[in-house]
C-alpha angles and dihedrals in degrees: 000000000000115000104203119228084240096061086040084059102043095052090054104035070060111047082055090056088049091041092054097040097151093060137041112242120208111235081242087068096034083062095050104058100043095036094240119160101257095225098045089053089054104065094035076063091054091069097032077063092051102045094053096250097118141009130221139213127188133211122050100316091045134101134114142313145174111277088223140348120319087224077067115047116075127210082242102054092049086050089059099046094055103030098030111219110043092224124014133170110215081345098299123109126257102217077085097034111137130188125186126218122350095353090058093108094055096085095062085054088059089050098049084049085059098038086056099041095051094047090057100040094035092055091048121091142177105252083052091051083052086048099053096221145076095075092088081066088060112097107205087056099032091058085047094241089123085056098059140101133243092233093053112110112247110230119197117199 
């Protein structure tokens, strides 16, 4: 699974902005602390704006802010804005995916890679990512499974 610098950003560009609530930060400042590229960010922003996730005021006092609560916005969610569909295969969506003859089951595989992405990503947000906690309640990273591999072996009881 490939997570796009753009959805990295985002989630961090993010978790500052959560991190700094009381007061608006200028992307300037957003890139600068987490050693983002400043006109990459920009235009990431762009579609933060866009999707609702943050607000934005210019002149002196301006700067950004989340667009609602981070109790409220999901990793998931942020991925989506900036990326589109959560989970694509050579940019088509796997909800239609078809394969003929001895490969037919494959499909269902691609969709259990998404179902469990998303449940983990989609439960995450970022008040818990400030927090540093709620992940262990997370199944799939509390039994370790997120942290392997794919060239561990996978060892059923």
């Amino acid at each position: 699974m490939h997570i796009s610098a753009k959805a990295d950003y985002a989630v961090r560009a993010l978790v500052e902005l959560a991190a700094h609530a009381e007061q608006p930060l200028t992307c300037e400042g957003i890139a600068s602390a987490q050693e983002i590229p400043f006109r990459f960010l920009k235009s990431v922003f762009r579609q933060l704006r866009q999707a609702g996730l943050v607000r934005s005021q210019r002149g002196c006092e301006g700067g950004y802010w989340l667009g609602r609560d981070a109790e409220r916005i999901t990793l998931a969610e942020i991925m989506v804005a900036v990326d589109g569909d959560f989970m694509t295969l050579r940019g088509e969506r796997l909800d239609a995916l078809d394969y003929p003859g001895a490969a037919g089951t494959l499909p269902d595989v691609w969709r259990a890679v998404e179902a469990a992405a998303d449940a983990v990503l989609g439960r995450i947000t970022l008040a818990q990512l400030l927090r540093g906690g709620g992940l262990d309640a997370l199944p799939l990273v509390r039994d370790g499974v997120a942290g392997r591999r794919a060239a561990d072996p996978v060892v059923s009881a």
